[in-house]
C-alpha positions, 0 to 999 in steps of 0.5 A: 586161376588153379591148376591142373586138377590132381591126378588119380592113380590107378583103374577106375570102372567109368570112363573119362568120356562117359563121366564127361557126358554125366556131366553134360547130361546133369546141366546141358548148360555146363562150362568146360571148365566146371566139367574139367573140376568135377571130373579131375581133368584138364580143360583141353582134355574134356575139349577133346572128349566132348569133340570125340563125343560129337563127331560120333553122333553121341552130342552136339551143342548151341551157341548162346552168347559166349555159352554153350547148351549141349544135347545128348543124343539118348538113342545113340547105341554104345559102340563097344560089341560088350554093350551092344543094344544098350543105349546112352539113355542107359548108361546115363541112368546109372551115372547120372543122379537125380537130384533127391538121390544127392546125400542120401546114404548107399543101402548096404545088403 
């Protein structure tokens, strides 16, 4: 079993509950510890986040079996007065990809 993921140093312009939310809306059938891969966390980070995301009304999630289905909630406005009005559907339009977007190259100006 590996690790803690390899840190990042320095800023970056997403936050780690948004990136686990992308994740969650990507595939509502996600495991934690795929979650804590693709966002360089560990496991007991992501947990926190996704109960950070649930007691705020922004998801909630199913048990089936030993896996949990989430559900975003895409109404929900962001809490930040900067965003006021803009709802999570549009912040997950921006980070999350649709599937023919996948390697496709960025287009320079």
């Amino acid at each position: 079993m590996p690790g803690a993921p390899e840190s990042h140093t320095g800023w970056t312009f997403v936050t780690n509950h948004a990136r686990v939310l992308a994740a969650i809306a990507d595939d509502p059938h996600v495991r934690i510890r795929d979650i804590a891969a693709h966002c360089r966390l560990t496991e007991r980070a992501v947990q926190r986040i996704i109960s950070d995301l649930e007691r705020a009304g922004y998801l909630s999630h199913t048990r089936e079996g030993r896996a949990n289905t989430y559900r975003i909630q895409p109404d929900k406005v962001l809490r930040h007065p900067a965003e006021a009005g803009l709802s999570v559907a549009s912040l997950l339009s921006l980070l999350v990809q649709d599937e023919s977007d996948h390697g496709r190259k960025p287009v320079s100006r």
